[in-house]
mmCIF file as gemmi writes it, N, C-alpha and C atoms, coordinates in Angstrom:
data_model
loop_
_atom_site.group_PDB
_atom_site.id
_atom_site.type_symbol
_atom_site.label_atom_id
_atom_site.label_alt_id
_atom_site.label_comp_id
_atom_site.label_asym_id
_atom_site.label_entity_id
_atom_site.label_seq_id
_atom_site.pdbx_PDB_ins_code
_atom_site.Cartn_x
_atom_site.Cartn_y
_atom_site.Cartn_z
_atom_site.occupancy
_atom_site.B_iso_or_equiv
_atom_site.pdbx_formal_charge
_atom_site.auth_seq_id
_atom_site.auth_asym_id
_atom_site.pdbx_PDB_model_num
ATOM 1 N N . UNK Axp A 1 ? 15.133 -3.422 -8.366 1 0 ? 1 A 1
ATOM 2 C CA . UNK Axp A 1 ? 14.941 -2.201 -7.625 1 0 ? 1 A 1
ATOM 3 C C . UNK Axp A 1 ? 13.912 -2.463 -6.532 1 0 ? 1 A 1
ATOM 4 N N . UNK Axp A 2 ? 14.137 -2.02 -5.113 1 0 ? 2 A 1
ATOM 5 C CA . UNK Axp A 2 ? 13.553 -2.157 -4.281 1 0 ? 2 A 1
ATOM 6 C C . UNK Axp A 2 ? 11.914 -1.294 -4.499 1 0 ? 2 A 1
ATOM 7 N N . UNK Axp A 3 ? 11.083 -1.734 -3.992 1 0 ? 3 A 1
ATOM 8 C CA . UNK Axp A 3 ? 9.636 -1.351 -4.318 1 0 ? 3 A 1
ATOM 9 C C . UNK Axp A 3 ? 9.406 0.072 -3.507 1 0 ? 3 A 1
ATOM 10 N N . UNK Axp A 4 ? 9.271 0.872 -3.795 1 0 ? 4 A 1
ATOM 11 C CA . UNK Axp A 4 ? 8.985 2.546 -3.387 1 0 ? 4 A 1
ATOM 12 C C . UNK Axp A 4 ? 7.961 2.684 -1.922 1 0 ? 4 A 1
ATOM 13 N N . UNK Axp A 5 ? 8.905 2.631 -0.471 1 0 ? 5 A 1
ATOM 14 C CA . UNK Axp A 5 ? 7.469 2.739 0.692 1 0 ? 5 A 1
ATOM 15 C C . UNK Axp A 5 ? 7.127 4.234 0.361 1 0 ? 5 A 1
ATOM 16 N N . UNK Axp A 6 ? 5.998 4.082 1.031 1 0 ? 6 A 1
ATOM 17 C CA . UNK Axp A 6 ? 5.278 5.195 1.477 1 0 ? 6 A 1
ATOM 18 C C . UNK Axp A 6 ? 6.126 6.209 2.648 1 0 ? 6 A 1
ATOM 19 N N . UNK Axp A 7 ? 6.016 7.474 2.269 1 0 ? 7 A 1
ATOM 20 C CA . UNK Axp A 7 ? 6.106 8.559 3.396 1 0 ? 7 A 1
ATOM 21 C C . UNK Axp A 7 ? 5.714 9.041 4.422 1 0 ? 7 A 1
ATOM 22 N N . UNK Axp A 8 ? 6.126 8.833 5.791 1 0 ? 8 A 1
ATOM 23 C CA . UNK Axp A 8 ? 4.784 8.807 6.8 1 0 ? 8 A 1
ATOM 24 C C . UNK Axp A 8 ? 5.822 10.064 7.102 1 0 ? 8 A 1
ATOM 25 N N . UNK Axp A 9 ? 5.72 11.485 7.344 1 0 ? 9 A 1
ATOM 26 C CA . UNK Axp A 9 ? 5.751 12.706 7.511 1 0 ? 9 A 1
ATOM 27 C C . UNK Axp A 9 ? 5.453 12.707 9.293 1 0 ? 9 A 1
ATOM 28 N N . UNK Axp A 10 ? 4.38 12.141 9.471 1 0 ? 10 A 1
ATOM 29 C CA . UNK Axp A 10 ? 3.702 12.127 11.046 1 0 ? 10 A 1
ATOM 30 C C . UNK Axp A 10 ? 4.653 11.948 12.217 1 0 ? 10 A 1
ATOM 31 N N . UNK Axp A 11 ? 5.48 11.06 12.306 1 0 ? 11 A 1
ATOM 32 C CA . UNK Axp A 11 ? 6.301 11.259 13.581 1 0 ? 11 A 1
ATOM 33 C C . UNK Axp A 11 ? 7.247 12.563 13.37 1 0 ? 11 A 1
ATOM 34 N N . UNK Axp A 12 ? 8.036 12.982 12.464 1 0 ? 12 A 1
ATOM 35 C CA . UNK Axp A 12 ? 8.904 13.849 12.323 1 0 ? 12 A 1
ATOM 36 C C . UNK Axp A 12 ? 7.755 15.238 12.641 1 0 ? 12 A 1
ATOM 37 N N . UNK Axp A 13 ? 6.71 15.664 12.604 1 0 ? 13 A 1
ATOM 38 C CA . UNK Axp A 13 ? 5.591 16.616 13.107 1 0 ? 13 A 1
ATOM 39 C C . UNK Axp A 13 ? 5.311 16.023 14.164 1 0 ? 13 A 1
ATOM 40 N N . UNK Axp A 14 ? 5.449 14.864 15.039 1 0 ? 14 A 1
ATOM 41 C CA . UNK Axp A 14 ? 5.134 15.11 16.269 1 0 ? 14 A 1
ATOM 42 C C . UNK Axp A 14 ? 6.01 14.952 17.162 1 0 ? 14 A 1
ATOM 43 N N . UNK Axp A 15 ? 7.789 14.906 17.013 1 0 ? 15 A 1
ATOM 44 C CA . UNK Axp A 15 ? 8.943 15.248 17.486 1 0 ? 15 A 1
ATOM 45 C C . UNK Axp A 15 ? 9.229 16.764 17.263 1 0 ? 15 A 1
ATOM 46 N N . UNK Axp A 16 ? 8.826 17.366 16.63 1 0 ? 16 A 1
ATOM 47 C CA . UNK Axp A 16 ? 9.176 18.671 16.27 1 0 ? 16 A 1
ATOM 48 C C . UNK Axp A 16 ? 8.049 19.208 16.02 1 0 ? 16 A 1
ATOM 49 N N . UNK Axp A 17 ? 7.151 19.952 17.242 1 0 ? 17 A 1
ATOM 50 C CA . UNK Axp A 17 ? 5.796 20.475 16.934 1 0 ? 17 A 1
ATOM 51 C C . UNK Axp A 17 ? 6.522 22.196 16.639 1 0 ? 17 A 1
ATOM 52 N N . UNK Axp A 18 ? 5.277 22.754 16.179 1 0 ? 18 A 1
ATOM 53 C CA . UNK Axp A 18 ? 5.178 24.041 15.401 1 0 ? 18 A 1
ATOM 54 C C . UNK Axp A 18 ? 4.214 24.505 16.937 1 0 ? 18 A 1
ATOM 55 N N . UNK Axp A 19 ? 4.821 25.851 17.432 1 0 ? 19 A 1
ATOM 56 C CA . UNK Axp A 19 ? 4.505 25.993 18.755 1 0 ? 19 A 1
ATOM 57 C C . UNK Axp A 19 ? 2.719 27.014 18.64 1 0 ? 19 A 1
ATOM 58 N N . UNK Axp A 20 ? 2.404 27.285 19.862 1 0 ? 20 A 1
ATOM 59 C CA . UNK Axp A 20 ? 0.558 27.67 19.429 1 0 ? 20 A 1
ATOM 60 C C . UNK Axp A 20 ? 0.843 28.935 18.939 1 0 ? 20 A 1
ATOM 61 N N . UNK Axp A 21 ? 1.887 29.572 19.642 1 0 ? 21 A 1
ATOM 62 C CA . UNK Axp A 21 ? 2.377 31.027 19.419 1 0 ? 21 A 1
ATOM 63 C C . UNK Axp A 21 ? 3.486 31.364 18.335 1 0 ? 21 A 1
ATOM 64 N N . UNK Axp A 22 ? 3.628 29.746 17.412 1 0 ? 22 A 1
ATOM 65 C CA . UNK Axp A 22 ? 4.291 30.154 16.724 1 0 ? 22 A 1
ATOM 66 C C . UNK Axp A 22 ? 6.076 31.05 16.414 1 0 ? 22 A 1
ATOM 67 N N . UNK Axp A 23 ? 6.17 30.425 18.137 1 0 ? 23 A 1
ATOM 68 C CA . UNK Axp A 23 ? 7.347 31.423 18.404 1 0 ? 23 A 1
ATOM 69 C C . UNK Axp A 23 ? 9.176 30.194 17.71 1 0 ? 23 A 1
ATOM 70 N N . UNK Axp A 24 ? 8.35 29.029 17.347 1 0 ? 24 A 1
ATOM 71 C CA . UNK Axp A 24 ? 9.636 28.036 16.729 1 0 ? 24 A 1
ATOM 72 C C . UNK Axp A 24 ? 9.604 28.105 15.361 1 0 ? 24 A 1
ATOM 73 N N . UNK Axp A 25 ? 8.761 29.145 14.448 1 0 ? 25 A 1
ATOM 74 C CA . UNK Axp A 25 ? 8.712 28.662 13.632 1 0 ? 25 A 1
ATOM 75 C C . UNK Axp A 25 ? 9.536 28.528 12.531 1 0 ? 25 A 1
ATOM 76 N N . UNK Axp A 26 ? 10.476 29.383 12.599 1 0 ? 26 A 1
ATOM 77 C CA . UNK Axp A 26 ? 12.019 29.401 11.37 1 0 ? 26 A 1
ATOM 78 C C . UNK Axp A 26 ? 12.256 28.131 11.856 1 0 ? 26 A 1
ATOM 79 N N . UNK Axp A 27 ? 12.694 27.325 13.056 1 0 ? 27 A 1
ATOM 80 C CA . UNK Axp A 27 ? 13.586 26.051 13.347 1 0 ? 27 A 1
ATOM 81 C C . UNK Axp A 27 ? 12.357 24.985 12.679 1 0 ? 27 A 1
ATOM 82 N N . UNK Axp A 28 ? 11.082 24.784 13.376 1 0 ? 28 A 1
ATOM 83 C CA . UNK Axp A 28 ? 9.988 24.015 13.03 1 0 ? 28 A 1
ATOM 84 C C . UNK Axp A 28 ? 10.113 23.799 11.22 1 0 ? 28 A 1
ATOM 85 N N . UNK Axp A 29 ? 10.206 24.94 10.609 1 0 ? 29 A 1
ATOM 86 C CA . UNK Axp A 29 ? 10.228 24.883 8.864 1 0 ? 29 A 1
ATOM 87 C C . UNK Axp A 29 ? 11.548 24.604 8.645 1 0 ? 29 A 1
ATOM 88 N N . UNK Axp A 30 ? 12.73 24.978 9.044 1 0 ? 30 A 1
ATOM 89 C CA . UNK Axp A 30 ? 13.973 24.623 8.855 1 0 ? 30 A 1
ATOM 90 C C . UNK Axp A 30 ? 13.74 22.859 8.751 1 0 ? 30 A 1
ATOM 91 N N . UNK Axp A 31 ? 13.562 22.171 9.944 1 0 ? 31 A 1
ATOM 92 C CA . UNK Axp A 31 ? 13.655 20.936 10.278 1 0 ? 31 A 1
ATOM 93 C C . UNK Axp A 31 ? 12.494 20.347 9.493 1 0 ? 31 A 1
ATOM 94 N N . UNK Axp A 32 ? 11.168 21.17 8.937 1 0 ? 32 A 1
ATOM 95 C CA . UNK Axp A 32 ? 10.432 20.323 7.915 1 0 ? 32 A 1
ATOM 96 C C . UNK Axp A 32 ? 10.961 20.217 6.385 1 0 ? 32 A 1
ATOM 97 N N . UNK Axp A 33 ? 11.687 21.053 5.956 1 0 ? 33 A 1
ATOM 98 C CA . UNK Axp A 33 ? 12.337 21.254 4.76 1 0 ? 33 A 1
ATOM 99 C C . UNK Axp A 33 ? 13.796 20.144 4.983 1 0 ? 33 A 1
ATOM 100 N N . UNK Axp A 34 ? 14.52 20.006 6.065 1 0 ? 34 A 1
ATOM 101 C CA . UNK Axp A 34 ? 15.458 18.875 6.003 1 0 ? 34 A 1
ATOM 102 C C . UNK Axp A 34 ? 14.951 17.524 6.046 1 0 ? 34 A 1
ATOM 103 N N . UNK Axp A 35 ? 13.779 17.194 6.795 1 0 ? 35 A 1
ATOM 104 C CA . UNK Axp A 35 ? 12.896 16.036 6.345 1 0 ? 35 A 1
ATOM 105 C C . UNK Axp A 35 ? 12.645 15.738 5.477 1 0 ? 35 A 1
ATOM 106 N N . UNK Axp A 36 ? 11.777 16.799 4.614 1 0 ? 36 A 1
ATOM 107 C CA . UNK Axp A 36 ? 11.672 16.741 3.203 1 0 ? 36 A 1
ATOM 108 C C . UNK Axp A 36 ? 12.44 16.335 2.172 1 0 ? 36 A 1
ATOM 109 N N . UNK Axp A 37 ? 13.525 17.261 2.199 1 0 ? 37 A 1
ATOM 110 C CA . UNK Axp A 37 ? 14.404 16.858 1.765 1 0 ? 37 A 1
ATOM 111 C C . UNK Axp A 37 ? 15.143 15.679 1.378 1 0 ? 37 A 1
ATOM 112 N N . UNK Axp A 38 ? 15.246 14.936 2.671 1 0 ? 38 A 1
ATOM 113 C CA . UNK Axp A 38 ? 15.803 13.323 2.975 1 0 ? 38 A 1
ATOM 114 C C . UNK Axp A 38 ? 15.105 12.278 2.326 1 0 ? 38 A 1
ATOM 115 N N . UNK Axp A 39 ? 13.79 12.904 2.117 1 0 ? 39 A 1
ATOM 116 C CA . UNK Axp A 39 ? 12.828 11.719 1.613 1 0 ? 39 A 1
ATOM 117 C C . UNK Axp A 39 ? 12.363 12.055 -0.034 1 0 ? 39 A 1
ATOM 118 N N . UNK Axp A 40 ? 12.986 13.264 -0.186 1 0 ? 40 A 1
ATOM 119 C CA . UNK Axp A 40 ? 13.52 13.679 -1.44 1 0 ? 40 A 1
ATOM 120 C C . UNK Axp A 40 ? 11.637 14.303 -1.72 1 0 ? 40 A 1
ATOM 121 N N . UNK Axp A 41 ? 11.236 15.195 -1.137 1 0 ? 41 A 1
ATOM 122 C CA . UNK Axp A 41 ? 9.419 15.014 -1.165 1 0 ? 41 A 1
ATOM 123 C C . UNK Axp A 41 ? 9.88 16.662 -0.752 1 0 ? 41 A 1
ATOM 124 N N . UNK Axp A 42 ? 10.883 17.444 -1.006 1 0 ? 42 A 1
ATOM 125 C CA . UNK Axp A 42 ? 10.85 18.958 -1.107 1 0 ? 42 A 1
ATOM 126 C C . UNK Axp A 42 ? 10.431 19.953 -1.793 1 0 ? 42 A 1
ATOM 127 N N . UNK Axp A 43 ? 9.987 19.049 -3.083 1 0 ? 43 A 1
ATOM 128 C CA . UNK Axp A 43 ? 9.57 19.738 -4.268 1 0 ? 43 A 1
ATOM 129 C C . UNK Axp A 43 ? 7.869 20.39 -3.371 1 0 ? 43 A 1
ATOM 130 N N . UNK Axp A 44 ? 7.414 19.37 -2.785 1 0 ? 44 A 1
ATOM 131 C CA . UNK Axp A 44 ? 6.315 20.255 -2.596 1 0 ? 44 A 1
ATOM 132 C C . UNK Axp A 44 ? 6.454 21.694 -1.312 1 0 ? 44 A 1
ATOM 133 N N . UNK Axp A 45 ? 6.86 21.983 -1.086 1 0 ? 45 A 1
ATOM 134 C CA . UNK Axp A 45 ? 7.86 23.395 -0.348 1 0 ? 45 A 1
ATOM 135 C C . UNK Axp A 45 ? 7.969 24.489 -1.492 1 0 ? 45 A 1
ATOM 136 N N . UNK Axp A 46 ? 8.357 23.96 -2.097 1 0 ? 46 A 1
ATOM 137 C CA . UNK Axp A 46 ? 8.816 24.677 -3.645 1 0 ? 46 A 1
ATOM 138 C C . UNK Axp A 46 ? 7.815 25.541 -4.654 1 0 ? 46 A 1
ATOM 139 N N . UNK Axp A 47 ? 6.952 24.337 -4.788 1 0 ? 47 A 1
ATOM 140 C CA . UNK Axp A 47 ? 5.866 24.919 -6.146 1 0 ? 47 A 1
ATOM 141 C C . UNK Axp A 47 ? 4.822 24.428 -5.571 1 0 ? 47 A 1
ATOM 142 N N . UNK Axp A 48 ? 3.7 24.867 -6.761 1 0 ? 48 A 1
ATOM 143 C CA . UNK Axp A 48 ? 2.376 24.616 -6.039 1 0 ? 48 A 1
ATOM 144 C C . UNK Axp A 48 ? 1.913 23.718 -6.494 1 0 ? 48 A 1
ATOM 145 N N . UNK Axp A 49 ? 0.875 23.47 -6.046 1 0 ? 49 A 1
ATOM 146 C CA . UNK Axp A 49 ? -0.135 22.016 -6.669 1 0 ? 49 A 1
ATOM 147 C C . UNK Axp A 49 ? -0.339 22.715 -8.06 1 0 ? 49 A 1
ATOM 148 N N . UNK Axp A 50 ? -0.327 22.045 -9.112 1 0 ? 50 A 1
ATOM 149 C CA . UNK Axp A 50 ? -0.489 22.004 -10.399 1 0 ? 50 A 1
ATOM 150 C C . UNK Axp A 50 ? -2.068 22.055 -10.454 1 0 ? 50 A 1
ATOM 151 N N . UNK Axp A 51 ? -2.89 22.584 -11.344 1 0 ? 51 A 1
ATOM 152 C CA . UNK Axp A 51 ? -4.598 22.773 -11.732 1 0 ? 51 A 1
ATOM 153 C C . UNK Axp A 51 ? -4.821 20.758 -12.059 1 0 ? 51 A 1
ATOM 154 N N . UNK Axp A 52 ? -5.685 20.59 -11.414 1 0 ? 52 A 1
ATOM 155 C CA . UNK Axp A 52 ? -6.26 19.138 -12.066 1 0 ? 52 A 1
ATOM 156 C C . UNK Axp A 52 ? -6.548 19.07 -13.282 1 0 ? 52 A 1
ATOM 157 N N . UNK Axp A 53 ? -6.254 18.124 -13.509 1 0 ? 53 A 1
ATOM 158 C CA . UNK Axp A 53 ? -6.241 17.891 -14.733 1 0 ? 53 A 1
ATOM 159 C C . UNK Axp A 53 ? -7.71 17.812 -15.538 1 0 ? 53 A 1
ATOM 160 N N . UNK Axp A 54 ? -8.085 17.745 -16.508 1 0 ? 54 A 1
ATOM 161 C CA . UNK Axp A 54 ? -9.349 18.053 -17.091 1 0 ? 54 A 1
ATOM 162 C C . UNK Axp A 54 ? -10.172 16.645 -17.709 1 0 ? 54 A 1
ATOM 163 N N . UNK Axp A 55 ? -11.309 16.08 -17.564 1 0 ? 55 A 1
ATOM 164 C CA . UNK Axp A 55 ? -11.704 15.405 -17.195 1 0 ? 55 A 1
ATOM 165 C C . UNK Axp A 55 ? -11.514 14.437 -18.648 1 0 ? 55 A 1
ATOM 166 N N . UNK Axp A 56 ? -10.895 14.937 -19.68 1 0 ? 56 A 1
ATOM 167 C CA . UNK Axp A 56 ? -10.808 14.141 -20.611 1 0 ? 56 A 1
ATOM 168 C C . UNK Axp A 56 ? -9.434 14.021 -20.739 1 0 ? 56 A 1
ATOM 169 N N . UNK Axp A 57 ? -9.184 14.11 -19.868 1 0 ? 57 A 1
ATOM 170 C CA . UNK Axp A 57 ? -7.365 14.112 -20.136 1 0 ? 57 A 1
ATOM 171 C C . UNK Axp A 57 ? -6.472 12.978 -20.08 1 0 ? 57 A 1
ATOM 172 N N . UNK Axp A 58 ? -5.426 12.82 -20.942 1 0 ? 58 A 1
ATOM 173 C CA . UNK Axp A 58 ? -4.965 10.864 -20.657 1 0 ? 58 A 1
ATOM 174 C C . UNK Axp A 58 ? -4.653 10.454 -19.48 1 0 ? 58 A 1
ATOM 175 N N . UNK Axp A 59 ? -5.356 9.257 -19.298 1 0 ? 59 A 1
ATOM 176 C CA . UNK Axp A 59 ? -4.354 8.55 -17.337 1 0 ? 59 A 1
ATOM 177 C C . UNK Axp A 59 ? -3.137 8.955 -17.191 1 0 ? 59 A 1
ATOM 178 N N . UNK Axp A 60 ? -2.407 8.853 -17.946 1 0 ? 60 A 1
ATOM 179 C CA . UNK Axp A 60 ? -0.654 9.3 -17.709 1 0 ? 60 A 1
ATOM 180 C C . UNK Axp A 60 ? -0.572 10.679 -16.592 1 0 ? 60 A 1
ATOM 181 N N . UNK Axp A 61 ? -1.742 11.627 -17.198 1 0 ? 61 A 1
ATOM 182 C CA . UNK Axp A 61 ? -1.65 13.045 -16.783 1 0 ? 61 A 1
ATOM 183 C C . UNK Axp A 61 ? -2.452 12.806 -15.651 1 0 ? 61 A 1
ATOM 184 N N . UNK Axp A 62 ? -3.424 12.244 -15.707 1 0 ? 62 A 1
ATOM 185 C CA . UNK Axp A 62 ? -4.308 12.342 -14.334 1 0 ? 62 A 1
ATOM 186 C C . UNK Axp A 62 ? -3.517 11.458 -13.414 1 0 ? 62 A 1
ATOM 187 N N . UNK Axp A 63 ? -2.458 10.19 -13.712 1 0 ? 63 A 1
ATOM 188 C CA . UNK Axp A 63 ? -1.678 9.461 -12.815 1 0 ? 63 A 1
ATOM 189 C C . UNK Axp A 63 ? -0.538 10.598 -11.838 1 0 ? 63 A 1
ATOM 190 N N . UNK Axp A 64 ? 0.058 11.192 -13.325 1 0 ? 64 A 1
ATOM 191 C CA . UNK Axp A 64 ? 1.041 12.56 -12.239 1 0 ? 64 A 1
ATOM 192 C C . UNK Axp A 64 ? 0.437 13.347 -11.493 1 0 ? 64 A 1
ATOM 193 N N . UNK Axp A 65 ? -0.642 13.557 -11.432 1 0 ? 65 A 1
ATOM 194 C CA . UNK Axp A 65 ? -1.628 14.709 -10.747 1 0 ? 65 A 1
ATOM 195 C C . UNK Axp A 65 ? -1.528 14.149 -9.295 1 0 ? 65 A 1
ATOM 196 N N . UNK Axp A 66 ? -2.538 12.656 -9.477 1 0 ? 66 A 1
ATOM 197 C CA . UNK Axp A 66 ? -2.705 11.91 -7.895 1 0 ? 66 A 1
ATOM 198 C C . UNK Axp A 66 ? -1.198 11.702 -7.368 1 0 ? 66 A 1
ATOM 199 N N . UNK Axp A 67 ? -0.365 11.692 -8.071 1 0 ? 67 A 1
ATOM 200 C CA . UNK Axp A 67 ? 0.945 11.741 -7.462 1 0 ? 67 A 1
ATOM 201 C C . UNK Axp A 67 ? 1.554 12.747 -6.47 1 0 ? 67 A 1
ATOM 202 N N . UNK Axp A 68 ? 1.213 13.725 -7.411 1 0 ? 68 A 1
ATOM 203 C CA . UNK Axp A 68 ? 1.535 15.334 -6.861 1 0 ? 68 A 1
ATOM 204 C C . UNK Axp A 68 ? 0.853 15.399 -5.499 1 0 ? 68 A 1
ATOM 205 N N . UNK Axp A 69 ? -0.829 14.974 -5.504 1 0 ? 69 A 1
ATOM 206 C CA . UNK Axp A 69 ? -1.133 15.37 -4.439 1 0 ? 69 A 1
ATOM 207 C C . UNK Axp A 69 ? -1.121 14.233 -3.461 1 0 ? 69 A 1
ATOM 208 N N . UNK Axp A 70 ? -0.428 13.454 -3.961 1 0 ? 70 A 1
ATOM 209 C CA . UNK Axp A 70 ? -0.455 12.257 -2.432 1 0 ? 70 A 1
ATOM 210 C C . UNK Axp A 70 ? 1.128 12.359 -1.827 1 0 ? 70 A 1
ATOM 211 N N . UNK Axp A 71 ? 1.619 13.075 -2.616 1 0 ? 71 A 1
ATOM 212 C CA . UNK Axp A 71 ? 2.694 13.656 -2.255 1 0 ? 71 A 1
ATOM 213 C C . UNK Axp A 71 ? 2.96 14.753 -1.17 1 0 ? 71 A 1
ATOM 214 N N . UNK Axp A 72 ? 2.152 15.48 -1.458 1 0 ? 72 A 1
ATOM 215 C CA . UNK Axp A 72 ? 1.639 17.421 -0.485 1 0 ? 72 A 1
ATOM 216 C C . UNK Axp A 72 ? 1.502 16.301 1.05 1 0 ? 72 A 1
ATOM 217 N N . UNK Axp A 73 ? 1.897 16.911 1.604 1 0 ? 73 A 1
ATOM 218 C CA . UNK Axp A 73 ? 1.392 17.034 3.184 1 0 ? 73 A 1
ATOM 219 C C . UNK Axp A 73 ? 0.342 17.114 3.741 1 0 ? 73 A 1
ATOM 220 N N . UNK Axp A 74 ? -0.731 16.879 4.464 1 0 ? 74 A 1
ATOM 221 C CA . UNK Axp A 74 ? -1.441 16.925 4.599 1 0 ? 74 A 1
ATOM 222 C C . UNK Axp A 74 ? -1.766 17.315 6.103 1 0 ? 74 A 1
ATOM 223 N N . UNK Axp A 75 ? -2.325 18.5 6.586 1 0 ? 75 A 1
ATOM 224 C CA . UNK Axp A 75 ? -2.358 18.758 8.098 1 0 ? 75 A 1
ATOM 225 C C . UNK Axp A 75 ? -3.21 18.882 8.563 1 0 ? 75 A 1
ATOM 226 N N . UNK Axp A 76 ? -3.702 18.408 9.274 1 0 ? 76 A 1
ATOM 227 C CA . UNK Axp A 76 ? -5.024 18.143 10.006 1 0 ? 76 A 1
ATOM 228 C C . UNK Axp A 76 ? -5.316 19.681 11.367 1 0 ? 76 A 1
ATOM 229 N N . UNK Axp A 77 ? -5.714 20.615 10.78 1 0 ? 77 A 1
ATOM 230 C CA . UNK Axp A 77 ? -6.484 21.748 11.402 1 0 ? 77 A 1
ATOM 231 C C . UNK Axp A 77 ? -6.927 21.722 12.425 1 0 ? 77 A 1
């Protein structure tokens, strides 16, 4: 099995910007949810970040956690 790349999200947000006025934004989310999608990374659209996990909790659980959130999108404000 081929080794799992990374998701770079970043060009597909800077071919398809989200306008200041907000006036693209059904097409802008349309076209981020078919991205998503493709890279199979829609689930985070869906549900929310899960509570962190608790500080005694097994690696297994704290491994799915950092998953979850290296997964989320990340947008720079």
């Amino acid at each position: 099995m081929a080794p799992k790349s990374p998701f770079n999200l970043g060009p597909m947000i800077e071919k398809d910007k989200l306008a200041a006025k907000g006036n693209n934004y059904a097409e802008w989310f349309r076209t981020l949810g078919l991205d998503l999608r493709v890279a199979k990374k829609d689930s985070v659209l869906k549900a929310a970040l899960p509570a962190a996990p608790a500080a005694d909790a097994t690696e297994d659980a704290k491994n799915v956690y950092a998953s979850k959130v290296n997964d989320t999108p990340q947008f720079n404000a």
